[in-house]
N, C-alpha and C positions, 0 to 999 in steps of 0.2 A: 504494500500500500504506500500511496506518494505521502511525503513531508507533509503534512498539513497544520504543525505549529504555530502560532502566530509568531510574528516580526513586531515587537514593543516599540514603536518611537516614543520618546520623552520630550517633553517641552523643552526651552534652550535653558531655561530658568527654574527646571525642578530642581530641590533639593534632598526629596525621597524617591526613593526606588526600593523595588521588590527585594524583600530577605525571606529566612530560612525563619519556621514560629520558633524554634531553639532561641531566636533571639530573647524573644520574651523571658526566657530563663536568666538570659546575661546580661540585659538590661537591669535587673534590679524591683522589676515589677513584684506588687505584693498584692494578696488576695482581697479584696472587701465582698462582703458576704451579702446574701439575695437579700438581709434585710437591712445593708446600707451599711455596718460596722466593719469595722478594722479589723482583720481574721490575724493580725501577725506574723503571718504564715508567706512566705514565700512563692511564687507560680511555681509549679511544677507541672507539665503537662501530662505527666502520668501520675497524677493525683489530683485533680481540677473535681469540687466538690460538685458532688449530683444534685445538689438544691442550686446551683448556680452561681449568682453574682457579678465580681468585675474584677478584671487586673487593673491595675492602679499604677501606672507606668512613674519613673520621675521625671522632674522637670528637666527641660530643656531636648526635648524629643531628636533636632536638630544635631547635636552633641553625640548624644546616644547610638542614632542614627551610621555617621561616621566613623563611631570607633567599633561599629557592628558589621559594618558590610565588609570591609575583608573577610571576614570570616563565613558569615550566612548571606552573602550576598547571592543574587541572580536565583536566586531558587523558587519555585513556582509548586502549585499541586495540580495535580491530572484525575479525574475519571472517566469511566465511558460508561453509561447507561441506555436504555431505551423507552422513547415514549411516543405515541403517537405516530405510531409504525415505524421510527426513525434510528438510528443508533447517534446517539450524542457524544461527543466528544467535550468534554469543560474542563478550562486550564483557568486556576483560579490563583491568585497573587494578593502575598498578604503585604503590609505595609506598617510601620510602626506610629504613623500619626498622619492625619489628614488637614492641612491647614487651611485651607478654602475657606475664606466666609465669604458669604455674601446673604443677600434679605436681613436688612436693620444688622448688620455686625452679627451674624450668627452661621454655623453651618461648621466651624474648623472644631475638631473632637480628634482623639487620641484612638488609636487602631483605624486600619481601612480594611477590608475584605473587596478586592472586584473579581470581576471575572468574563470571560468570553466565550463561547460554544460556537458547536460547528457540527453540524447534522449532516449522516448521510444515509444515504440508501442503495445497498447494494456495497457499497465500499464508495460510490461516487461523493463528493461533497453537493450538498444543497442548499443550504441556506448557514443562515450565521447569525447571533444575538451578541450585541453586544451590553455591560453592565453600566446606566449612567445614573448616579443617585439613586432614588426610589423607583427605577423606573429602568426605561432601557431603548435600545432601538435593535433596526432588523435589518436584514437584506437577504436578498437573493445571492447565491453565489455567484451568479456573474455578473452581479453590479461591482462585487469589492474590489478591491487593489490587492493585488496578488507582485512577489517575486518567487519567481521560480517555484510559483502553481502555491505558495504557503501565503496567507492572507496577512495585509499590514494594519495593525491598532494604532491610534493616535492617541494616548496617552493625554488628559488634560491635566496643565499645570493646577498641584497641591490638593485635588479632589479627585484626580486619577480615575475620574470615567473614562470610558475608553471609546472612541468614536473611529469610524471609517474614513474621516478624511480628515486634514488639519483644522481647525476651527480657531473661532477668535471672537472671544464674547457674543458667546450662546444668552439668547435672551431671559431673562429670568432667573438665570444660572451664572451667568455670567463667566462658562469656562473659555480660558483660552487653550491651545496648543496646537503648539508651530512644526512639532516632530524636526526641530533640530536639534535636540539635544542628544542625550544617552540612545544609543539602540541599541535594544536587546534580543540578538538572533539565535542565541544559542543557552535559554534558560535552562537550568536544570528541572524536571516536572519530574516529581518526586508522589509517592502514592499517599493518600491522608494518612493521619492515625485515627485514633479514638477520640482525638481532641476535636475531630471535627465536628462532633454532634453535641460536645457540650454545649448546656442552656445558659451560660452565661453572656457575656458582653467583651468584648476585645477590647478594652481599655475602660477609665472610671469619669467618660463624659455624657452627661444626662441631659437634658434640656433641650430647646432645639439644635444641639449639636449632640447626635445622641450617637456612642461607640457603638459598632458593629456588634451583632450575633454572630457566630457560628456560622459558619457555612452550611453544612444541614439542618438549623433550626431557623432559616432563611426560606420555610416555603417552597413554593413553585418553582424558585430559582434553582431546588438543589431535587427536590422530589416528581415534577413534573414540567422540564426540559422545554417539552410543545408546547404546555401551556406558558410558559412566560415568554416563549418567542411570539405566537400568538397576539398575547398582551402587549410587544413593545411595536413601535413607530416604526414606520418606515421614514429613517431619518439617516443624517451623519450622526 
């Protein structure tokens, strides 16, 4: 079967990029529990409590960030499922903090989870979703941009949705991304753990900047493929 990974572009001006969730271990995160307290207790991804909660990253994400990527840098997670007669392919990319605001000063929060699909039938590629906020967009496979038949993401700067073409203050949203910056053609996709379905929260921001779920406790996005491609726009 051909290459079909995505090719990341990154805006000229990102300052995150995808790591390994180990980070979360070496960053220093500690656990606050589902009813909002201080657990004292350290992330451990092979002990993440089953009542859930939040990791509680420290300050300065920025920092962190940089003294992390040598080590857990480039790395991504893969699965392939079936919905809707299709076979799904999802590479999904975690992120240590999300800076974005926009609407009244609100939206940047601690962890990112996105991700992109690619359905096919028969082994052919057919369509594509990409992850943007709440929300998403779609394509045919021969609308996207393709090298050497593997399809190209446009990474938007500090909010890291992921779009089909460059963009530059999306309305509403207001993402930009110029796809000059970082490209990443050669991720490592790596298979989940167990940490994938925990009910907790990927960092300790609530509010209208509210940390990530879990990737399997994410819905349609993770349990029914067709339907959130479905659900998203026919957009960039």
């Amino acid at each position: 079967m051909a290459d079909l990974t995505p090719i990341f572009l990154f805006d000229s001006n990102e300052k995150f990029e995808p790591i390994a969730v180990e980070s979360v271990e070496h960053a220093g995160a500690v656990l606050v529990t589902a009813d909002g307290n201080d657990a004292n207790q350290a992330v451990s991804l092979s002990a993440l409590p089953a009542k859930g909660g939040r990791m509680n990253f420290p300050p300065d994400p920025e920092a962190q960030e940089k003294k992390l990527r040598p080590q857990f840098g480039n790395v991504g997670y893969h699965r392939r499922l079936t919905g809707g007669g299709l076979t799904w392919d999802q590479y999904w990319l975690w992120y240590l903090y999300n800076p974005k605001v926009f609407v009244l000063a609100a939206g940047n929060h601690e962890g990112d989870w996105e991700f992109v699909q690619i359905a096919s039938a028969g082994g052919t590629p057919v369509c594509m979703t990409n992850s943007q906020h709440q929300s998403g967009s779609a394509r045919m496979w021969w609308d996207i941009e393709r090298r050497a038949g593997r399809p190209v993401v446009y990474v938007a700067l500090g909010s890291h949705a992921n779009y089909f073409a460059a963009v530059s203050d999306i309305p509403e949203i207001g993402d930009d991304g110029d796809g000059k910056g970082t490209e990443l053609d050669a991720i490592e996709w790596r298979d989940f753990g167990d940490w994938a379905t925990w009910k907790g929260h990927w960092g300790n921001s609530t509010g209208a900047g509210t940390s990530p779920s879990s990737p399997g406790a994410q819905g349609a996005r993770w349990s029914a493929p067709h339907r959130y491609h479905s659900s998203a726009a026919a957009r960039r």
